[in-house]
VOBA-1610 file (N, C-alpha, C; in pm, whole numbers, padded with zeros to 5 digits, always signed):
BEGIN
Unk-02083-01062+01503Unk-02105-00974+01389Unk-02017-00849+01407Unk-01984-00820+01317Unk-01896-00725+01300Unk-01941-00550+01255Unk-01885-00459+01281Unk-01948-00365+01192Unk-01942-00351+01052Unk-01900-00479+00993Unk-01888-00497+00857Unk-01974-00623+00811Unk-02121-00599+00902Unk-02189-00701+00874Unk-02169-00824+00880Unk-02164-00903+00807Unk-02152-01073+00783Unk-01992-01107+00798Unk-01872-00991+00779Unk-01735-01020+00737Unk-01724-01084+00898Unk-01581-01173+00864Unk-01549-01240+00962Unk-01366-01168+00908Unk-01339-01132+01054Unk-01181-01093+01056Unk-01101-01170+01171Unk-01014-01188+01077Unk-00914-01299+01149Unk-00730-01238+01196Unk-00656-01238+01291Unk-00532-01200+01240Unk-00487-01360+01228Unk-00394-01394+01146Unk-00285-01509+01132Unk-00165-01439+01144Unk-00080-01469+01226Unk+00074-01425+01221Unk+00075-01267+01150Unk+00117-01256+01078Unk+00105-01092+00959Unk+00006-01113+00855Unk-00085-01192+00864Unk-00181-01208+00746Unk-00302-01133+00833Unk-00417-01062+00738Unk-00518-01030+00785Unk-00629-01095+00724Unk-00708-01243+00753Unk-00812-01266+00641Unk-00978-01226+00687Unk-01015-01196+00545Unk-01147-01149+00534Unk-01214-01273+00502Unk-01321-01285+00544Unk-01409-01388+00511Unk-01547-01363+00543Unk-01646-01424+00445Unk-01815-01346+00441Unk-01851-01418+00513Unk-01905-01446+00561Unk-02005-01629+00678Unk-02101-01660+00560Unk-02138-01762+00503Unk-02217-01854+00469Unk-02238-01791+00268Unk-02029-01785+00255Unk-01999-01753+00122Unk-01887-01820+00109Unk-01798-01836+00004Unk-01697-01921-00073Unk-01617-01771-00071Unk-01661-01634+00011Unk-01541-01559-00036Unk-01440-01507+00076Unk-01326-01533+00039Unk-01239-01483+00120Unk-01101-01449+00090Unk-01043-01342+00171Unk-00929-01265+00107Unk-00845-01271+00204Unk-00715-01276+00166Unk-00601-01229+00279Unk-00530-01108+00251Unk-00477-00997+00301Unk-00408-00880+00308Unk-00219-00937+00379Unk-00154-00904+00352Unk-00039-00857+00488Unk+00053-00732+00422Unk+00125-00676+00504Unk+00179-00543+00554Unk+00337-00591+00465Unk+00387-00587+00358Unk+00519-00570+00358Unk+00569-00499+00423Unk+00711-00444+00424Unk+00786-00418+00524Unk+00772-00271+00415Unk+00838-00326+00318Unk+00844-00212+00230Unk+00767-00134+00166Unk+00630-00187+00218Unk+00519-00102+00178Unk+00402+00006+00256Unk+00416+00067+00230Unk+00315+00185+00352Unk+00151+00134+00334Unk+00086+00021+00271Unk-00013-00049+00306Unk-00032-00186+00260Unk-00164-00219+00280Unk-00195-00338+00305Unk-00180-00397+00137Unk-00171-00489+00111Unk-00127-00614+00013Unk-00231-00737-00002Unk-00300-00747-00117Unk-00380-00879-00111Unk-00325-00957-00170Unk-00274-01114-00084Unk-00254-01225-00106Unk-00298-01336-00190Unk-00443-01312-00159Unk-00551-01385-00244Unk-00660-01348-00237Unk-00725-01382-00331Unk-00902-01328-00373Unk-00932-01431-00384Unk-01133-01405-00405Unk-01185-01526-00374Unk-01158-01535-00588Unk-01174-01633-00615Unk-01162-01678-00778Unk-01276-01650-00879Unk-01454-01712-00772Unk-01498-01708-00839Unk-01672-01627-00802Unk-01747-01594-00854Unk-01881-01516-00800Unk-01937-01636-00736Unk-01992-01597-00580Unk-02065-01693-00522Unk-02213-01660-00544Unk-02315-01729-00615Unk-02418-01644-00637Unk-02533-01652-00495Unk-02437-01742-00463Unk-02573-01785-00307Unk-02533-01634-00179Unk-02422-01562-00227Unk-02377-01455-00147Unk-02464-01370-00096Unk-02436-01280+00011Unk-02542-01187+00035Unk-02509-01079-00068Unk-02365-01086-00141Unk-02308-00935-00197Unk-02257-01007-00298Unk-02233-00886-00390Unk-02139-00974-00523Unk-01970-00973-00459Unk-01929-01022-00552Unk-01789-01002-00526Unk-01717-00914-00501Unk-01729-00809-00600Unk-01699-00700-00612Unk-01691-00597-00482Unk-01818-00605-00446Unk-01895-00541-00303Unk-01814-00612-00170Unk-01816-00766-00220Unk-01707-00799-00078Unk-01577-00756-00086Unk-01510-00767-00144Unk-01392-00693-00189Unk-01405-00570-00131Unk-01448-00465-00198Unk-01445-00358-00149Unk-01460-00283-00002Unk-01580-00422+00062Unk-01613-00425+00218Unk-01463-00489+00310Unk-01439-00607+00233Unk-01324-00653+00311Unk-01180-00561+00321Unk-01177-00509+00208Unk-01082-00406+00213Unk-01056-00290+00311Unk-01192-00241+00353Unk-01185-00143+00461Unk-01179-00200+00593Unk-01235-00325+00634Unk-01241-00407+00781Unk-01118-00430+00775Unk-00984-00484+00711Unk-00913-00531+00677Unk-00793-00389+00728Unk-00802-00286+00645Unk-00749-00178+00732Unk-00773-00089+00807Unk-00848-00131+00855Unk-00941-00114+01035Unk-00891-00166+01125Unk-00829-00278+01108Unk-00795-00395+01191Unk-00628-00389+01152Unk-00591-00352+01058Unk-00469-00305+01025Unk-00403-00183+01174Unk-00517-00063+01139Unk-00477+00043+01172Unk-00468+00030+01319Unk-00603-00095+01385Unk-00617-00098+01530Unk-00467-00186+01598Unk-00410-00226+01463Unk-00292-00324+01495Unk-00156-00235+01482Unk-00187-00131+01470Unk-00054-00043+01410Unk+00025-00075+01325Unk-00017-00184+01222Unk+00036-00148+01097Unk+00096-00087+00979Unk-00081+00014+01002Unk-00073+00122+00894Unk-00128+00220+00979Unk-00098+00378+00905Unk-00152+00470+01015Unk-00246+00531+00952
//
C-alpha cells in the first residue's frame, strides 16, 4: 500500500503507470524531453462503478503519486 492508498505505481522504461487494485482504472504519464512535466498517455475510458473512487478522484490521486515518483526519479523538480 502506498501513501496513495489503493494506487499501485509502476516505473516502465520512461513511462510512469498508475493503477487502482481491484479497478479497470489506470493511467500512464512520461516526461517529454521538451516538456518541464509529466504527460498522460492514457486514461482509463470508462467509470468503474465497482471502484473505491470515481474516476475523476483517481485521476486526480494518480496524478500526484505519479509526480511523486516523478520527482523521487528526478524527472521533474
Amino acid at each position: 500500500m502506498t501513501p496513495f492508498g489503493a494506487l499501485v505505481i509502476n516505473v516502465l522504461g520512461g513511462n510512469i503507470r498508475v493503477t487502482l487494485a481491484g479497478s479497470n482504472y489506470a493511467v500512464t504519464y512520461h516526461k517529454p524531453r521538451s516538456s518541464p512535466q509529466l504527460l498522460a498517455k492514457s486514461l482509463p475510458v470508462n467509470e468503474d462503478r465497482h471502484a473505491s473512487m470515481t474516476q475523476g478522484e483517481f485521476l486526480a490521486l494518480a496524478w500526484r503519486a505519479a509526480n511523486d515518483k516523478a520527482r523521487e526519479l528526478g524527472w521533474v523538480v
